[in-house]
Structure formats: C-alpha cells, structure tokens
N, C-alpha and C positions, 0 to 999 in steps of 0.2 A: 509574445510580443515580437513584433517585427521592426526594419531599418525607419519606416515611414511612423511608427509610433513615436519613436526616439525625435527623427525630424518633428514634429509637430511639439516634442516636451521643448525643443532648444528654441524652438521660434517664443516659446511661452517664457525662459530664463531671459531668449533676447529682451523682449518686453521687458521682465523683470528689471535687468542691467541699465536699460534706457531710461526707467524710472528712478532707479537707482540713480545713478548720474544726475537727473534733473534735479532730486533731491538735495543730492549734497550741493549742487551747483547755490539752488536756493537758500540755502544756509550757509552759503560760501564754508565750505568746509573742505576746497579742494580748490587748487590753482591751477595745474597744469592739465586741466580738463579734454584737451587734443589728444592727449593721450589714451585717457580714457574711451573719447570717440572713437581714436583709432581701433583697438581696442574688441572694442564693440561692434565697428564695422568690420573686422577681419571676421567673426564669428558668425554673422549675421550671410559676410560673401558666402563662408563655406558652407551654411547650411541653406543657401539658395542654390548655389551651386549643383549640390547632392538634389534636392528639389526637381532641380530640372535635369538632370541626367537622368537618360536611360537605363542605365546601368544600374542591376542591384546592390547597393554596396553590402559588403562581408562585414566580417568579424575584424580585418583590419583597420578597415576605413573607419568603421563607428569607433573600434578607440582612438584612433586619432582623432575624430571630432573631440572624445570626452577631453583628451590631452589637450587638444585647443583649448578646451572650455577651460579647463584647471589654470591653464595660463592665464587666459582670460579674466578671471576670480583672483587669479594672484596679483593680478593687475591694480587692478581695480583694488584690493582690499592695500595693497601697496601705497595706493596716491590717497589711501582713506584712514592711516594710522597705524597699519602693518598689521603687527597680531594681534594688537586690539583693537582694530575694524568690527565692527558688530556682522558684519558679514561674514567671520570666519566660520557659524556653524552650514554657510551653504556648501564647504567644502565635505558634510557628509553625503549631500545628496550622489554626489558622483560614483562611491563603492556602490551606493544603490543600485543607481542605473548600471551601473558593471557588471553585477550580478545578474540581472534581469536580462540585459541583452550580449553578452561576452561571455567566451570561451572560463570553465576555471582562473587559468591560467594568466591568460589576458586580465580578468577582475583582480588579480593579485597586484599583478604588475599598476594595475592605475590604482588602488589603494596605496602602494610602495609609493606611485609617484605624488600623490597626495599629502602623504607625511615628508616628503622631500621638498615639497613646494611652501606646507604650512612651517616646515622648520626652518627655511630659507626665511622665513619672514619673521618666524621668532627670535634668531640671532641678528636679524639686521634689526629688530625694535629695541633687542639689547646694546647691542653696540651703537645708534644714534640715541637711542634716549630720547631726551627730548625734544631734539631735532625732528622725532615725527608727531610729536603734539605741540605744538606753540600759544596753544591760546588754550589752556586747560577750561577753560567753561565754555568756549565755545564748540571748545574737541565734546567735554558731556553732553552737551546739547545733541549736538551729530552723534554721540552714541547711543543713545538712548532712542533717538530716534530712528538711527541707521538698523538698534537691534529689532526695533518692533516692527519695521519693515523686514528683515530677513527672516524674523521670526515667519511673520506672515506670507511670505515665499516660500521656504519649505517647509512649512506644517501641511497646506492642501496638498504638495507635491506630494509627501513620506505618505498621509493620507490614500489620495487617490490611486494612488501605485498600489499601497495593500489593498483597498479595495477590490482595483484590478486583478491583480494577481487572487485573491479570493474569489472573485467572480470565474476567471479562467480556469481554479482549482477545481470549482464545484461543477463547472460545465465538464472538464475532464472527468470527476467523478460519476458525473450522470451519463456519460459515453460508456463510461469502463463497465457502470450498472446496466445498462443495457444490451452491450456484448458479453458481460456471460449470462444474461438472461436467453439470449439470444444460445449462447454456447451451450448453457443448461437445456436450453429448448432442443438445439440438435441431438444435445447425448441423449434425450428422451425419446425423441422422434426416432434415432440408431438403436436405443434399446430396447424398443415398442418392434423396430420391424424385427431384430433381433428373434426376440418372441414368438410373432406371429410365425415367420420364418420356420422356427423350433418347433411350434405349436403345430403347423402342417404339416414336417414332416413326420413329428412323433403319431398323428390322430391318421396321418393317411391310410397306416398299414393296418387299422384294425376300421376304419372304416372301410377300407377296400375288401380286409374280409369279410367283416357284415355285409357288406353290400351283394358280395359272391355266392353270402350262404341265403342271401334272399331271392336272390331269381334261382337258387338251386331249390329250393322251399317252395314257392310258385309255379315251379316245374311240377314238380311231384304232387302237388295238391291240387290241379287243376280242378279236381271232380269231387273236390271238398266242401265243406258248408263255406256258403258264402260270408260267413262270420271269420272264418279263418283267409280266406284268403285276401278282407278287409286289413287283416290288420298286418299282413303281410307287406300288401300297399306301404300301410301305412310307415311302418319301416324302409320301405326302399324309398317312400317321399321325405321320412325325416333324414335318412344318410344321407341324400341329394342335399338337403338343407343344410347339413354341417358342412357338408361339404362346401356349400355357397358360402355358408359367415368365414370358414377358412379365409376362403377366396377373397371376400371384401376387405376381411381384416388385413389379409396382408398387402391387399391393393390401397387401404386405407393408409397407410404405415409408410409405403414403401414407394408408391409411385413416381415416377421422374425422377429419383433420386441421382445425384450424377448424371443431369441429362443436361449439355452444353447450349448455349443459347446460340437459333441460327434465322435467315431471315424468312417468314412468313406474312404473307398478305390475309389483311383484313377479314379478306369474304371467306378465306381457306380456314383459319380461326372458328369464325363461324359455324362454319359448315359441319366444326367437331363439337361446340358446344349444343346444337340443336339439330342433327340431321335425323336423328329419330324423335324428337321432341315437337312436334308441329304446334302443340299449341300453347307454345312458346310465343309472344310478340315481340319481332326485332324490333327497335327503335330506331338502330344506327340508320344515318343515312347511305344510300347506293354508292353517292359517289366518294367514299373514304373505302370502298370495298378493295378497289386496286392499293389503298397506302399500303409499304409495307413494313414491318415492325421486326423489331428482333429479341426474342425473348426465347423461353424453352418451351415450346407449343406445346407436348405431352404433358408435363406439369401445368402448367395455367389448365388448359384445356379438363383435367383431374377435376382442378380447383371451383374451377367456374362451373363444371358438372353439377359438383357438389354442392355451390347454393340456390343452380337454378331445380335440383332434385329435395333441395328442402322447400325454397319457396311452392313446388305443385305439392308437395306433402300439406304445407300450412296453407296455403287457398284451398284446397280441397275442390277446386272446380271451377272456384275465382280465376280473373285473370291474371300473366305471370308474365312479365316485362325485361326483355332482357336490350339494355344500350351499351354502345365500348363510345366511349371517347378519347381523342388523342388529344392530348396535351404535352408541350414543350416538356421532353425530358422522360415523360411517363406516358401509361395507359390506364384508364381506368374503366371496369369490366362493373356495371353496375344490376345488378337482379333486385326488382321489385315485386311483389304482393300486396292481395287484397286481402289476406286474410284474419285471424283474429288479432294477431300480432302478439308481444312480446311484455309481460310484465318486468318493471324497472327491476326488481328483486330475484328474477330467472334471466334476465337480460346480462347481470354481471358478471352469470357463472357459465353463460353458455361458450364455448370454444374449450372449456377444459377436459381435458382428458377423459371417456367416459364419463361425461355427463348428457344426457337427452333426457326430453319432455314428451317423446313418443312412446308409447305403452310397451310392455314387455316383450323381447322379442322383434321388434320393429325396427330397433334404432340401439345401434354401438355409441352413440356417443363420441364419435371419432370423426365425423365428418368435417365442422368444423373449425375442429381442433387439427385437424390436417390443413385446412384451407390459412389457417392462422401462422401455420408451420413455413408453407408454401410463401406464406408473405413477407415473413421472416428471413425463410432462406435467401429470396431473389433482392430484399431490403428495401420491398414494399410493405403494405398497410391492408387490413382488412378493418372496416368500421360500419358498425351494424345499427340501423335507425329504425327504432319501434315504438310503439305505443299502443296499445290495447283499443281494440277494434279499427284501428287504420293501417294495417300493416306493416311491414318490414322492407328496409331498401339497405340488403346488403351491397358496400362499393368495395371491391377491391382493387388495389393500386400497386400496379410493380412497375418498376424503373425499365425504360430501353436502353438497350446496350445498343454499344457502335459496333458494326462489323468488322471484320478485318480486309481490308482491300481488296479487294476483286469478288469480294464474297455476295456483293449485291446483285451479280450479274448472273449468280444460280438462284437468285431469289425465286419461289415457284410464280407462274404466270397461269 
C-alpha cells in the first residue's frame, strides 16, 4: 500500500464524519455543531492539500495525517458524549492503518497516541458526568444509532483492508512461485550444461582414440574385402555422430549463457535466424528492417533457430512462416507451420527436459526446453498454439532493454 491509498481511505472517513455530523445534527444530539465543522474541514484541507502536491509524502507526513485524524475523532466523539460516544470503536481503525502504511515504530507511537486520546476522554466523562449526557433518552436514542452507524464505518473498512492485504499476500506469493520456478529452471539449465560440459570432456579422449584407430585400420586394409572396410566407415561415421550429439547437447544447454544485451537491427536478426534456411517465408515487413532492438542476438537468435528447425522437422515440406513484430516494450519472434500439429495431451509435456516426439536418435528433447529457458532468462514468454492437422504457431516474446547512452550510435548499419 502506498501514500495515495491512504488519501483515497481519509477522503472515505471524511464522507463518513460529514454523515456523521448530519446525523447527530438531526437528532439534535449535539449543539455546538461549528465545531465539529471546523473539525471536519481541517482534515478534509489536509487531505486535499497532500492531493495536490507534487510531492511524495513519507512516513512522516502520513502519521501526521493519522494524528490529525485521531484529533479529529476525539473531536467529534467529544461534542457527542465523550467515552460513550458510540463512535469510540472507530478509534481502532487507526493502529490499523499504522500498521499497513508506517514504519514499526511510528505504528507504536499512534496506537500510544490513541490510548492518550481515548483516556483523555474517559476521565473528562468521569469527572463531568452528567454534564456530558443531559437528556438520557435522547443521549440512547443518539446512541444506539450513532453505534450502528460507526459499526457500519468500520466493519467494510477492517473488511476490505484484510481483503487487500490478502489479495497483495497472494499476488506476492505467486511472484515468489514463480522466481524460484524461474531459479529452479536456471539451477537446471547450469546443471544440464554442467553435464554436457563433463560429458565432452570425459567421451573426447576415447572417441578421439577410436576415431585414430579407425583411419589407422582403413590404412592398412585398403585391399581388404569390401565387407571390412564397410564397417570401418561405419565406425568413423558413427564417432562423427557422437561426436555431433556432444556438440548439440552442449550447445543445447549452454548457448548465450552470460551474453549481455546490445543494439541490433531488425534485417541483421534476420539474416541469423534464416541465412541458410531459404525456404523459410519472412512475413516482417522491409520497412521495420532498419528498427533497431536491444536484446542478446546470439541467444534469441539460438532460440528462434530452434523453432523455426522444429517447425521444417513437422511440415515435412509444408510451408514454414516466420514474422518478428515490435511492440511497445517487447518483441515478438513468431514461427508458424502447416503441418500435423500437436495433440492437447503431447502439447502439455512438450518443453520439458528430454522429452521429444521424434523417433530414436533424431531428437534430444532439449530443444524446446532451451527455448523455454531462454524466455525465462531474458523474462519473456514462449506459447505454443496447436491442434491436430492445422499446425503449430510458436510466439516467442522477450522484453527490450534500453541501452546505455551513447550505445545507439554503435548500433550496426
């Protein structure tokens, strides 16, 4: 809760007070009614006042409003029967609001000053007596009705404040769930490349000598049966191949990790998501080719690889659509297909870790699951739109960042 909540509850007490006043007025149950105006209209200037100032107010200014207010309250329950004003229980709303928008400390102090104000009022009911009730049926009348009036002031108040504060609990709860989902994603993503990492270096050194003892083998058996020297091949193309899942896994895992966002134009983007991919169709238009954007090109650039190389996997020969749009704040990097698309019940597992619907050998299951990481990290979004025989429109959305000054002027051209 902020200074402008607070303004908006006292303009709702003013109302209250105003009513207040009218009431008792109506049932003559209070004489020196100027007073009360006054009153009224002192709490009413200050919270206009604060209204139209520029100025944020602190932690000071707002207890001094509340301290007004409790004056205010003492006032007022003063010219209406002291400490048996039916209005005395509005004096708990204030530790309330202490609490919610003040310092500990400060909330102590206007609670202290609360019990100073309501016991100011209990020794003056003591000592005039019945000086402050004169007309005992007409004083119950005003009570009774003053209580179900102040009842009904701060029951919605006490009310919609827990509410509030419930409701801002559970929005901070679902922040907090989501950064360490976020946090649990990075330790995965750091122990996945971790792995790969390990994994390479451990398998290099015996792949590289298998690899040595097969062109040594293919040497000497040139003039061998064509059976042997088949399967010779065959071993130097499968070592190649380990060699390549190495390769992707840890480019899977690992790419742009640590890679600062800086400025790049539109058409240069491009030109990394498809320069060997020709039958790819751009959608952007030409003339957004000069915008230029600021994000971490080698990462995006990974990422967007990576769904416009599953979209030609699943057309199979279909067409394969790729659009960037810019929008206020963000970009979004859209790949479309024609092809069979996405069952609801393989659609809710797809991005997790080693999970793919490509046949053995084909597919790590990391592709996506990178892409999802990438969206993550930068505190964008990946959302994937399927349905069985109309294809798939993955959008990705990552935030632009502002440069730092002067930094537009090396933007590439």
């Amino acid at each position: 809760m902020d200074a402008a909540e607070l303004l908006r509850l006292r303009w709702v007490a003013v109302a209250g007070e105003i009513l207040s006043v009218a009431l008792l007025l109506a049932t003559r149950a209070v004489g020196a009614w100027w007073i009360l105006a006054v009153v009224v209209a002192a709490s009413a200037a200050s919270n206009l006042a604060l209204t139209l100032s520029r100025k944020q107010a602190g932690h000071e200014e707002l207890a001094s409003l509340l301290a007004l207010d409790i004056v205010v309250l003492t006032a007022l329950l003063l010219m209406t029967g002291g400490a048996l004003s039916p209005f005395t229980p509005l004096y708990l709303v204030f530790p309330v609001l202490a609490s919610l928008f003040l310092t500990p400390a400060m909330s102590w102090a206007i609670y202290a000053f609360v019990l100073v104000c309501y016991g100011s009022l209990v020794v003056l009911t003591l000592r005039l007596g019945a000086a402050m009730v004169p007309d005992t049926s007409s004083f119950m009348h005003s009570h009774m009705l003053g209580l179900y009036v102040a009842v009904g002031l701060a029951s919605p108040f006490l009310v919609s404040t827990i509410l509030r504060t419930r409701r801002e609990l559970a929005r901070a709860d679902r922040e907090l769930a989501k950064a360490r989902e976020a946090e649990a994603q990075h330790s995965r993503l750091a122990a996945l490349a971790t792995l790969a990492a390990g994994a390479a270096h451990e398998l290099s050194s015996p792949l590289g000598t298998i690899a040595v003892a097969a062109r040594e083998l293919a040497r000497r058996v040139e003039t061998a049966r064509p059976e042997a020297r088949k399967d010779i091949r065959l071993i130097q193309a499968e070592v190649a191949r380990c060699r390549q899942v190495l390769d992707e896994l840890s480019a899977d895992v690992g790419a742009g990790r640590g890679e600062d966002p800086r400025p790049i134009e539109v058409g240069d983007l491009l030109d990394m998501f498809v320069h060997d991919r020709p039958q790819v169709e751009v959608l952007t238009p030409e003339e957004i080719d000069d915008q230029v954007v600021v994000l971490p090109p080698r990462m995006v650039s990974q990422a967007v690889r990576r769904l416009i190389g599953n979209a030609l996997d699943a057309a199979d020969g279909a067409p394969v659509r790729l659009d960037i749009r810019l929008e206020p704040g963000h970009v979004e990097f859209i790949v479309s297909d024609e092809g069979p698309g996405i069952p609801p019940e393989i659609l809710a597992h797809v991005g997790e870790p080693f999970f793919s619907t490509k046949p053995a050998g084909q597919g790590r299951g990391l592709g996506l699951w990178f892409v999802r990481s990438v969206a993550a990290n930068l505190g964008g979004s990946l959302t994937l739109d399927s349905e069985p025989g109309r294809g798939t429109v993955a959008t990705l959305r990552v935030p632009l960042r502002t440069p730092p000054e002067g930094d537009m002027e090396h933007a590439p051209s």
